[in-house]
N, C-alpha and C positions, 0 to 999 in steps of 0.2 A: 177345496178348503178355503176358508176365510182368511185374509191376510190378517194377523196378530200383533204385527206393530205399532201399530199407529195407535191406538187404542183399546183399553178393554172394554171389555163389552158388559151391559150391566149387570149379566146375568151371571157372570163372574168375574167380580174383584179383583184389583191388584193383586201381588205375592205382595206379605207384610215382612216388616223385617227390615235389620237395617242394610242387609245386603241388597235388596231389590227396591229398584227404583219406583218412587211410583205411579207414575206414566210417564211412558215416552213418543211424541210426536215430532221424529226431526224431517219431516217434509213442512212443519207450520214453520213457517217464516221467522215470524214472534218469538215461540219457543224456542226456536233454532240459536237465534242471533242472543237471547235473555239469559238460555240457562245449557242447552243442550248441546253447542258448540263445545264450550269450556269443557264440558263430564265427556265428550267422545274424544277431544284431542288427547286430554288425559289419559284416556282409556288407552288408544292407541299407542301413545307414547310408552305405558309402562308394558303393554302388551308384547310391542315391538320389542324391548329389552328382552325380554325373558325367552322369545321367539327365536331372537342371535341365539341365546345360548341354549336353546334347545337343540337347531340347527350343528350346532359346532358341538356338542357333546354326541350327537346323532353321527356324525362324519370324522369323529374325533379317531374310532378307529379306521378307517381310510388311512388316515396320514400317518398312524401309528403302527400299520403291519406290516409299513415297507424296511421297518428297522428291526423287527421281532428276531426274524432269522441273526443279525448281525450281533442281535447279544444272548444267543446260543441256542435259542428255541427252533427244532429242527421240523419245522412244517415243510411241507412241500407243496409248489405253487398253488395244485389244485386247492389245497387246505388252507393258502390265505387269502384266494377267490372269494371262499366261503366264508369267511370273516370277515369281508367285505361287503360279503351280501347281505347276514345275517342282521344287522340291524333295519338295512331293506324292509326284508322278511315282515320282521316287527313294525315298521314304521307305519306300511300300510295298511295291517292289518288293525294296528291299534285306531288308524285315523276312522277306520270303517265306523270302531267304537265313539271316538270323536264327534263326529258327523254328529251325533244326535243328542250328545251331551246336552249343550247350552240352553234349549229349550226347558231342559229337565232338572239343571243342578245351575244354572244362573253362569254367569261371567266369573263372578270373583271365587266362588271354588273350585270350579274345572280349574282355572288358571293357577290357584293357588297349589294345588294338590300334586296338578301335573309338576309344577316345579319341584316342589318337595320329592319327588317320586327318582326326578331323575339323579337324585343324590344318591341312590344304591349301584348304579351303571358304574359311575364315576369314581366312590371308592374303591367299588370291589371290582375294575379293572388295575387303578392303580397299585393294590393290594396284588392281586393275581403277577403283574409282570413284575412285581420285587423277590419272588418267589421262583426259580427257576424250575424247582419241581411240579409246575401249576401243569395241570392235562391240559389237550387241545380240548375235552369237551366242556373243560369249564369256561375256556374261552369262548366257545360259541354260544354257552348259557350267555356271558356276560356282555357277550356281543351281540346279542339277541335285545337284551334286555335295553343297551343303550338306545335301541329303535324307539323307547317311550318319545325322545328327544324328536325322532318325526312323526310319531303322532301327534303332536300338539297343535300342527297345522289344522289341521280339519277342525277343532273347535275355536283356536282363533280368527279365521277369517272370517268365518260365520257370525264370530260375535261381534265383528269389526264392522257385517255390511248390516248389521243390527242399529249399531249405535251412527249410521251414517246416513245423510240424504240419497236418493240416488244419482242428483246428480255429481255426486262429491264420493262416488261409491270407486270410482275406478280411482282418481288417487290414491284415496285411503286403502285398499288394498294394494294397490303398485307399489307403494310407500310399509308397506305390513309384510308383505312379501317379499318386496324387492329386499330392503335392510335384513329382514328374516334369514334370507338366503346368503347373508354377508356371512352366515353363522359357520357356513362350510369354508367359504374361502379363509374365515381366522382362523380355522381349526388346523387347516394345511400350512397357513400362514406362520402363525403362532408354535405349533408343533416344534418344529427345525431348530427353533431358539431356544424356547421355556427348556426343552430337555438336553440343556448344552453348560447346565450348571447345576447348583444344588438351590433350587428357588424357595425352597421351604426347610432348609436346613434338614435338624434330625427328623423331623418330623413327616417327611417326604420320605424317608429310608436311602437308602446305600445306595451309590454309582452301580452299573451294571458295566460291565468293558463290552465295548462297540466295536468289532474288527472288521474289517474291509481289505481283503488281501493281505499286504505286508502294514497295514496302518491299524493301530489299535489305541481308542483314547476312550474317555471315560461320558456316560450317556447314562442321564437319570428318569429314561423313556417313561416311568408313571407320574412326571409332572405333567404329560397327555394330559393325564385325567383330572392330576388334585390340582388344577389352575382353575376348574368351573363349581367345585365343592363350596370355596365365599360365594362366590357369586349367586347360586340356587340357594345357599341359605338366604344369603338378606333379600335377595328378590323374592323367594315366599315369603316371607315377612310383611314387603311392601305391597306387596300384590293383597293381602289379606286386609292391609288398613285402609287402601285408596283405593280399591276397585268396587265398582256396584254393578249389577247385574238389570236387562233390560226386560220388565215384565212380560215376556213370550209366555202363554201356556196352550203347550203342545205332547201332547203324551208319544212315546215311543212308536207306537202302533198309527198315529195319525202321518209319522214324517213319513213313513213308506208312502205314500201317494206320490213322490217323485219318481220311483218307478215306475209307474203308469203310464208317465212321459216316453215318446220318442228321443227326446230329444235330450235329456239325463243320458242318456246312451251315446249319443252322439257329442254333447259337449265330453266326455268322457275318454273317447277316443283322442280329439283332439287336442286334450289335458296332457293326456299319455305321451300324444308328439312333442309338447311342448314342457314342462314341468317334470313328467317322467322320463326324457331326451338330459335334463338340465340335472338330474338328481343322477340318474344312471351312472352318465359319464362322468358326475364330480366325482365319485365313487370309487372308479376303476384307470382314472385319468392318471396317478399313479404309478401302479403298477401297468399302465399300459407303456407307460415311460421306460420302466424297468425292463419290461421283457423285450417290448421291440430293438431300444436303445441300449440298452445295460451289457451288453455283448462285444460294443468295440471299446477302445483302448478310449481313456480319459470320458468315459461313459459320463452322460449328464446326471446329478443331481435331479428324482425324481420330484423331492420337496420344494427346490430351488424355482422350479417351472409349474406345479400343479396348481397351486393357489391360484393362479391368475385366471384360468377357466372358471371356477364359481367366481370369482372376483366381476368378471368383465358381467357373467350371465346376469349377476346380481344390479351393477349400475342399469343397465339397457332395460332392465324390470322396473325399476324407482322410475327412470326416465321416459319408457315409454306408459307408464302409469299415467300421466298424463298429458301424451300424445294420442295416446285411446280414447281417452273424455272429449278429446275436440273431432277425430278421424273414424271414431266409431270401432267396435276392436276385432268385425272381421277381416276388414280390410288389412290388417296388419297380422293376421293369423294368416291369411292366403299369402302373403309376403315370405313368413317365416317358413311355410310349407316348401314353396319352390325353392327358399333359398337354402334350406338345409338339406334338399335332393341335388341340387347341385352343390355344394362342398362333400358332401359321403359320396358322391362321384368322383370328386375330383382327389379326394385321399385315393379313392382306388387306383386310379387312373394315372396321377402321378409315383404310383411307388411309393410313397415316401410310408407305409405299413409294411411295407416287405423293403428293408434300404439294403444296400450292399457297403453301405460306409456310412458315417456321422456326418456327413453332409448336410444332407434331407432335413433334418431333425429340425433345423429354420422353417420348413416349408410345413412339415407336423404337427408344430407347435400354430404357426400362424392361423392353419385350415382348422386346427380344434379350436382353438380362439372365436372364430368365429363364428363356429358352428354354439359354442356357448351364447355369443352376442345375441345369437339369434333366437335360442329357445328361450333368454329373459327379454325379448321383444314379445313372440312371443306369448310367457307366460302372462305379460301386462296387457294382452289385446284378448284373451281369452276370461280374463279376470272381469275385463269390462264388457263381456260379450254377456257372460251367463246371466247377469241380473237384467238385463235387457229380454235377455230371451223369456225369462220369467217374472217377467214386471208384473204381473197380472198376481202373484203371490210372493212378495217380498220373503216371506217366512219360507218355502220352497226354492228359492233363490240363495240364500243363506245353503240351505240343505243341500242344493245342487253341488255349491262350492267346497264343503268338506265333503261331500264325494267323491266329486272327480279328485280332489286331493288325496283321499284315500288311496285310490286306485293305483294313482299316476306315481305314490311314494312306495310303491314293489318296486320303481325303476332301478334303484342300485339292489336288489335282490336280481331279478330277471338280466338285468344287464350283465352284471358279473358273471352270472352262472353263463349265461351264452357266448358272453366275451372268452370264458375260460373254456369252454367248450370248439370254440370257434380256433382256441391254438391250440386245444390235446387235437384236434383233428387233421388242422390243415400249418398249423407254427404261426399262424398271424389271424386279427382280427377283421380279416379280408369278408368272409362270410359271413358276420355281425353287420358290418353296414352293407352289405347287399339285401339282406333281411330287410335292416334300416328302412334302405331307400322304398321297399317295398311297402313298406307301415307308412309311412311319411306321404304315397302318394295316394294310399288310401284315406285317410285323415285329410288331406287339403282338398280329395274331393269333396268327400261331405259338408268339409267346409263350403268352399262354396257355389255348392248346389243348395244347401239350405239356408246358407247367411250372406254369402258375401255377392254374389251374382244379382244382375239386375231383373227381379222379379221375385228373388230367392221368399221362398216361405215366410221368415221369422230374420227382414233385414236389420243387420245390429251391427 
């Protein structure tokens, strides 16, 4: 296929309209510096907004199931696994759809729409837990449904390496991603506070009482959700007045030529390690808290400590966003391979997943930590690997990147179910990272036997 950016071709015109641009050439210098700088930082800017809260409406139930049982809703672990997982579920499957939007429907109403969309998640989960007679399986509709929030990846990145040079490609995505990804850690962040008062008056609805043993105080758990309700509203608004779309024309049937590739298969994989590593465990990092720790006396606060895994995953992504543009981003993808077979080692190895006291729980927190730092390392050296790998078609590049994104966001669907699987079987997630480590060292070889090694195929 003919790369579509840079120009169209005579034989068919611009898109008209005031939504599409009409022409875009940001590799010309000229243009770049005159007119097309200004329209992409913009882009990026409102992009990245709506991106956080897609992210944090996406993981918003995460941070909200670990209180479900405490204001009277009688699930059982396995059952809020799955509500854990269930927006997963959705996320990647919606990105699949994603992936091939922006060619098709432009920038500003993918983006528009999508926001608008994730306003039905957000009330009718708030609505759902003011309601004590609400069923588990409406919860899992609704928790389904909030996954709209990670699909929205796969058509924003895409439209981001659109409106970018290449060699300005790996910030601007390290920077769209990285921020994007801040969306989970406010959601666990945010969560523990916003529902510790009456933040929207009557209009929020009635305290729920919150009991914990002998301690019982009052928790207004569906401000979870109605704290993102303004904000999707005026950010579809704004996205609809100041976004324009970049004249791609690519029919549906033409993007599939990236399966053809090898190599779609293989950045894919190693998406999964890094990206699906970083979504999984923001996920389940929780209730991993819960179950491991929640057993002895003066038990840690799950919410108190969970944020800070996406928190950390998310800085090391913006940051190494552009350590990738100078180092090249296999070299930091083989980096992040060995260094996360060694921490899912050394969690096994030291006990601190099977503790016999609250001791450990320092050493737990520390090795997940890092194991975070490393999959937003990372996901910023694989971000700047793919358009490299596919420089030959900018437009296929783009396509690559909401695929493997698709893929890599089942992570908290897959995760969860094997993590919960891994304690009906054995009481701890011991068997989940032997798996891990197993995945991990398949992935860093491909890495670099095809990228990172000296000779490697397709060096990037």
């Amino acid at each position: 296929m003919t790369p579509t950016i840079a120009s169209p071709t005579p034989a068919a015109p611009a898109r008209q309209g005031k939504s599409w641009l009409e022409h875009w050439t940001p590799e010309d210098e000229t243009f770049w510096r005159t007119t097309g700088s200004t329209i992409a930082w913009r882009t990026l800017t409102l992009t990245t907004i709506t991106l956080v809260i897609s992210f944090a409406s996406w993981f918003a139930m995460s941070a909200a199931v670990v209180r479900l049982p405490g204001i009277g809703f009688k699930f059982t672990t396995s059952q809020l696994f799955w509500l854990t997982a269930m927006p997963g579920l959705a996320g990647g499957t919606l990105r699949i759809v994603h992936t091939f939007l922006i060619p098709v429907f432009g920038t500003r109403a993918v983006v528009t729409v999508a926001t608008f969309l994730k306003l039905i998640p957000c009330v009718g989960l708030a609505l759902a837990i003011t309601n004590p007679g609400t069923p588990y399986w409406m919860f899992l509709l609704l928790a389904f449904l909030a996954g709209m929030g990670g699909g929205d990846f796969s058509s924003y990145m895409p439209s981001t390496s659109l409106f970018f040079p290449k060699r300005l490609q790996g910030a601007a995505l390290g920077i769209q991603a990285g921020i994007g990804n801040f969306g989970v850690s406010l959601a666990q962040f945010l969560t523990p506070w916003i529902i510790g008062f009456a933040a929207f008056g009557a209009l929020g609805g009635d305290a729920q009482t919150f009991t914990k043993g002998a301690v019982s105080k009052p928790m207004w758990l569906q401000n979870a959700f109605w704290v993102y309700v303004p904000f999707l509203a005026v950010l579809g608004v704004v996205c609809w007045i100041w976004l324009r779309s970049v004249p791609v024309r690519v029919s549906f049937k033409d993007q599939l030529d990236i399966f053809k590739s090898k190599h779609t298969w293989f950045c894919t994989i190693t998406y999964i390690m890094t990206f699906g590593s970083f979504a999984g465990l923001s996920a389940v990092f929780p209730l991993m808290i819960a179950k491991i720790y929640g057993k002895f006396p003066d038990a840690p606060d799950p919410l108190a400590f969970a944020f800070y895994g996406p928190l950390i995953g998310s800085l090391s992504r913006v940051i190494f966003g552009f350590v990738a543009d100078k180092t090249g981003g296999a070299v930091l993808t083989q980096i992040c391979g060995v260094a996360l077979i060694g921490l899912c080692t050394a969690l096994i190895m030291t006990g601190v997943l099977t503790p016999e006291s609250r001791d450990s729980f320092p050493l737990f927190v520390g090795l997940m930590l890092s194991i975070f730092c490393f999959t937003g390392i990372g996901n910023a050296a694989t971000f700047r690997q793919y358009p490299l790998i596919f420089k030959h078609s900018p437009r296929q590049g783009a396509g690559v990147l909401g695929w493997t994104g698709a893929v890599a966001a089942y992570g908290p669907f897959f995760v969860s179910l094997l993590m919960n699987a891994a304690f009906e079987s054995k009481g701890s997630p011991v068997a989940f990272f032997v798996g891990a480590i197993a995945f991990y060292a398949i992935a860093t070889a491909i890495n670099w036997w095809y990228y990172a090694r000296k000779g490697a195929e397709v060096p990037c």
